[in-house]
C-alpha positions in Angstrom: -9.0 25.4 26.0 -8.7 25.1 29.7 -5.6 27.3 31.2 -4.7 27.0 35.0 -2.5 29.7 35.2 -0.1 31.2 32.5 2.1 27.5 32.5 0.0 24.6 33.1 -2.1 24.2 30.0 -5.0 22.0 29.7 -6.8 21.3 26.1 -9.8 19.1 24.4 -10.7 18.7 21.7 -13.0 16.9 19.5 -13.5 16.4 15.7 -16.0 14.3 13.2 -16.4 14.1 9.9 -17.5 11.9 6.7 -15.2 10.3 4.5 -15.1 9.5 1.0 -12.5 7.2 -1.7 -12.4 6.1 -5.3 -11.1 3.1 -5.9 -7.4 3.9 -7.4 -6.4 2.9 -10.8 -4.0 0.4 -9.5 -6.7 -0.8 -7.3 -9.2 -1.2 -10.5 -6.8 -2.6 -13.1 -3.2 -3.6 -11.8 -2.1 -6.3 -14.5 -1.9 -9.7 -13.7 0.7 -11.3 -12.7 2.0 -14.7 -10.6 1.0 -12.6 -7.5 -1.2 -9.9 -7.9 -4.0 -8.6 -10.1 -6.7 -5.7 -10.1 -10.3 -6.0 -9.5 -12.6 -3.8 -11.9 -15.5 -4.6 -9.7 -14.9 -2.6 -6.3 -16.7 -0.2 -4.8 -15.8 3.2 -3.3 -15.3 3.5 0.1 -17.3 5.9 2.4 -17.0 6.1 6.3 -18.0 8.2 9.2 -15.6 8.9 12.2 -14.6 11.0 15.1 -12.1 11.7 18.0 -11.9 13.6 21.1 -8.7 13.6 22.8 -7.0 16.0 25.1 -3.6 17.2 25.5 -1.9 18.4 28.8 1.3 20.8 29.2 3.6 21.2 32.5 6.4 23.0 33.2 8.7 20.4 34.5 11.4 18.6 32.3 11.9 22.2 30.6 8.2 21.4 29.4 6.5 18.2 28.7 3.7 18.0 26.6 1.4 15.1 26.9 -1.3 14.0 24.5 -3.9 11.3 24.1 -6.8 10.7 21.4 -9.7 8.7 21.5 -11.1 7.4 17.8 -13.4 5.6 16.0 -14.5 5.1 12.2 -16.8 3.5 10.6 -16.4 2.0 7.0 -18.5 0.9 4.4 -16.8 -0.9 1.1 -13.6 -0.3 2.7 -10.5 -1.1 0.5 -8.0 -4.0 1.6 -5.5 -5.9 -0.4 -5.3 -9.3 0.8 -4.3 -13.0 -0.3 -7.4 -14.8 -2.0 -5.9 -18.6 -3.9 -2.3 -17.8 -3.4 -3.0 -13.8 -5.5 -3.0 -10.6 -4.3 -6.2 -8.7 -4.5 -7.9 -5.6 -3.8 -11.7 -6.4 -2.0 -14.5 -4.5 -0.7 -15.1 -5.0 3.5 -18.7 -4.0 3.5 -18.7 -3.4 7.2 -15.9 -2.3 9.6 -14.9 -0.8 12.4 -11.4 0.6 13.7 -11.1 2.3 17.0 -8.4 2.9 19.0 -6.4 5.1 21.3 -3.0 7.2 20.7 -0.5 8.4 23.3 2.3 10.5 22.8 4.5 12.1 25.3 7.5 15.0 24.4 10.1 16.4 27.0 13.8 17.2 27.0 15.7 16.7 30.3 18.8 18.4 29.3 17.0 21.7 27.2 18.9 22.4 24.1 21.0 19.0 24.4 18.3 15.4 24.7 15.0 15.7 23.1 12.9 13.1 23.8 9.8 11.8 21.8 7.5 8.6 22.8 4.4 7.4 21.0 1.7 4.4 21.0 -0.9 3.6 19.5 -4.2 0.9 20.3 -5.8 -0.4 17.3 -8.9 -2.4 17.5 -9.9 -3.2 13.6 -12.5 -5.0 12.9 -14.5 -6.8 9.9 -18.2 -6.4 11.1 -19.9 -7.6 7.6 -22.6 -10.1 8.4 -23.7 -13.5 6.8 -19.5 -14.9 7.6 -19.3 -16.8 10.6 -15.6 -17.2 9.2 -14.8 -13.4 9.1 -17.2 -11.4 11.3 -15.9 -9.5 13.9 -12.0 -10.9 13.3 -9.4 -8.5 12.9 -8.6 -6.5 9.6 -4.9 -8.0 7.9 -2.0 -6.1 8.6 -4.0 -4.3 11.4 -1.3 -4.9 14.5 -3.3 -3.9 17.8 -0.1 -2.6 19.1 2.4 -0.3 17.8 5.0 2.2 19.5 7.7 4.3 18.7 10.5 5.9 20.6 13.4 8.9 19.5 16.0 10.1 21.4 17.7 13.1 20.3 21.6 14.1 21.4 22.8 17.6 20.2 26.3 19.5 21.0 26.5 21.2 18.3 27.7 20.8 15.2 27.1 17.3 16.0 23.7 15.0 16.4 23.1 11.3 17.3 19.6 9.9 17.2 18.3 6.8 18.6 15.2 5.1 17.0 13.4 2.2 18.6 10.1 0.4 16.8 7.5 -2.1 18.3 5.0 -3.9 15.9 2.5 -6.0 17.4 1.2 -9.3 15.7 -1.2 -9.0 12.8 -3.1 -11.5 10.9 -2.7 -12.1 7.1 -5.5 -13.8 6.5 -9.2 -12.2 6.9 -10.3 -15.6 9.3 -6.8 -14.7 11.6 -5.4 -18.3 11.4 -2.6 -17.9 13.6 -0.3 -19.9 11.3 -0.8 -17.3 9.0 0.2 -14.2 11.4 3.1 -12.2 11.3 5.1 -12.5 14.7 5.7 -9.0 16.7 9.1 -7.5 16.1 11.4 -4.9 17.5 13.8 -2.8 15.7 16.7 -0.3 16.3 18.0 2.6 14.3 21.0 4.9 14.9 22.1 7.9 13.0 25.2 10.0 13.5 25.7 13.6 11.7 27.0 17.0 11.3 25.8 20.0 10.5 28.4 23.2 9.3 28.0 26.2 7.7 30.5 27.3 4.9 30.6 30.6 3.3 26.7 30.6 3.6 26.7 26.9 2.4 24.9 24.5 4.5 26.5 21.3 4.8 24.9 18.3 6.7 26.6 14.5 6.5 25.4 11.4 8.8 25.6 8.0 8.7 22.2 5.7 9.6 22.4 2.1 10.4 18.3 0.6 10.0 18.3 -2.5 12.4 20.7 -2.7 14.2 20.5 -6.1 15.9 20.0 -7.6 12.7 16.7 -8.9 13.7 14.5 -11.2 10.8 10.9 -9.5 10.6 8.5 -9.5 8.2 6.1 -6.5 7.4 4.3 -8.5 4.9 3.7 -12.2 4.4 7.1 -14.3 2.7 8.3 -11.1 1.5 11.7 -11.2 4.0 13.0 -7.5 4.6 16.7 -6.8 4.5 18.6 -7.4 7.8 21.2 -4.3 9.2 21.1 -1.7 6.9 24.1 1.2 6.5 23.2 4.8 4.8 25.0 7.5 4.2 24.4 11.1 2.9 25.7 14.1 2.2 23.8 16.9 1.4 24.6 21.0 0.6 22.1 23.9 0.1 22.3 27.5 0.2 
């Protein structure tokens, strides 16, 4: 840890390890069906990886911590459900990759009143098995390159208002990445509105969410549609 004074903060660090995982028992014996079924044959996965990043504080914007990370794993036998002949099915990537870089950002303008929080992510997975000209070095399914989140926070007390926006890059389906077969990038909104009060030592909380807001059409996985704008609402006591 670097420290320029008793406000500005500067610190790295860096971490590696080894990695190990058992096939799960859904993985090894999920019944068939019309669209999925287990596979008794896979292997274990085991990996290598590490990640050196940094993060910075600063005194401005009543503090404003930034952070970025640097990683990279290696995979043998990794896991991945995909489509094979129209079913679902767990199979071994013997070789792959996945790198990438994360960002996040906090600060609140107004202390006490607007928090805000902002992250993204780079994702550069890859199938590096040899012997496939059809699959080497393409990207892993559902492995979107780009993904970023943003929350706004509003507080005056007893009341709270947050603001949720989403970005999904496009990610392939298929393990040759057809682009027919991608999914297309998507953005989504969420709002929620609530109180918090205290009664004779009783906490009492109530909101109301609404999930996508603009209603957008998305899919997260392939012909499996997700439900358009979404309300919610809770109420919730505990002493």
């Amino acid at each position: 840890v670097l420290n320029f004074g008793k406000k500005w903060t500067t610190s790295l660090k860096m971490n590696t390890g080894i990695s190990f995982r058992a096939p799960t028992f859904n993985d090894l014996y999920w019944p068939e069906d019309a669209w999925t079924r287990g596979n008794p044959d896979l292997k274990p996965e085991s990996g290598w990886d590490w990640d050196m990043g940094t993060r910075l504080f600063f005194p401005i914007l009543n503090g404003i911590n930034i952070e970025s990370t640097w990683f990279d794993s290696r995979i043998s036998d990794l896991i991945i459900w995909q489509e094979n002949a129209g079913l679902w099915i767990p199979d071994n990537v013997q070789k792959a990759r996945i790198k990438g870089l994360e960002n996040s950002v906090q600060f609140s303008p107004w202390k006490e009143f607007i928090y805000i929080n902002a992250n993204y992510t780079y994702m550069d997975a890859r199938n590096l098995t040899k012997g496939s000209a059809r699959e080497e070095n393409k990207i892993l399914v559902y492995r979107p390159k780009h993904t970023g989140n943003l929350t706004a926070t509003f507080t005056q007390h007893p009341v709270y208002l947050i603001y949720q926006y989403q970005y999904v890059s496009r990610s392939f389906t298929d393990a040759t990445n057809v682009w027919n077969n991608s999914l297309s990038p998507y953005y989504l909104s969420n709002m929620t509105i609530g109180a918090v009060k205290t009664i004779k030592q009783i906490k009492i909380e109530i909101n109301l969410q609404v999930k996508n807001i603009f209603d957008q059409e998305y899919r997260a996985v392939k012909n499996m549609p997700v439900p358009g704008r979404e309300w919610r609402i809770s109420l919730k006591a505990e002493k």
